[in-house]
C-alpha positions, 0 to 999 in steps of 0.5 A: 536491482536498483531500489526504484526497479525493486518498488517497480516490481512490487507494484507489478505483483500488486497488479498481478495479485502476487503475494508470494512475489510481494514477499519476497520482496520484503524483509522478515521483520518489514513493518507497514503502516496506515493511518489507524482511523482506516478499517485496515490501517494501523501498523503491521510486522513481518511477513504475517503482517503483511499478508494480514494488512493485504487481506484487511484492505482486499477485504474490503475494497477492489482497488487499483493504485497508479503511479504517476511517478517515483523518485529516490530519496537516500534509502527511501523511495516515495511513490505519488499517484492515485488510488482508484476502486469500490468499496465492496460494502456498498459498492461506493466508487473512488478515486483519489491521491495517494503517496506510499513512502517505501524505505529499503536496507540491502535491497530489501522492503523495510518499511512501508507508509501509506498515505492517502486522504483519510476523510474522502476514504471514510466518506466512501466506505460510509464511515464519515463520523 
């Protein structure tokens, strides 16, 4: 698979809520990052962190992300397009712009960036300092 259909599949298995599949799909020692003002930001490593990035977000919003489009840069794959959902302690709806960075090494997930706008996120979960 080229690293665009990879980043294809991973999304399919977010919509599908299939972490076995979004695992496999990663290296042992992947790291994710989001900005750490988010309840489930900061930067997680290795499959455990994965799994406990993934339960920090589902935990507190119902969210789907749609991909308006994908491109390939070296062995980077930047995904742009939005993030919609609820937040689950006040039901406060959202919908806004996102942009994932995924970088791969020998088909495999190493690293991956979410970026979305902070502000707006914390406004919603009622958080705005």
């Amino acid at each position: 698979m080229s690293n665009i259909e990879i980043i294809r599949e991973l999304y399919a298995a977010f919509a599908a809520k299939g972490l076995d599949r979004i695992l496999e799909l990663c290296d042992p020692d992947c790291v994710v990052f989001q900005d750490d003002a988010l309840p489930w930001g900061g930067r997680y490593e290795g499959l455990d962190g994965i799994a406990t990035f993934g339960l920090a977000l589902g935990g507190t919003v119902d969210s789907v992300v749609t991909a308006d489009g994908l491109f390939e840069a070296g062995d980077r794959v930047i995904q742009f397009g939005r993030s919609r959902g609820t937040v689950l302690a006040n039901g406060a709806v959202f919908d806004m712009p996102e942009v994932h960075v995924w970088t791969l090494r020998n088909g495999m997930i190493t690293a991956a960036e979410f970026y979305t706008d902070t502000r707006a996120m914390l406004d919603a979960l009622g958080q705005a300092s």
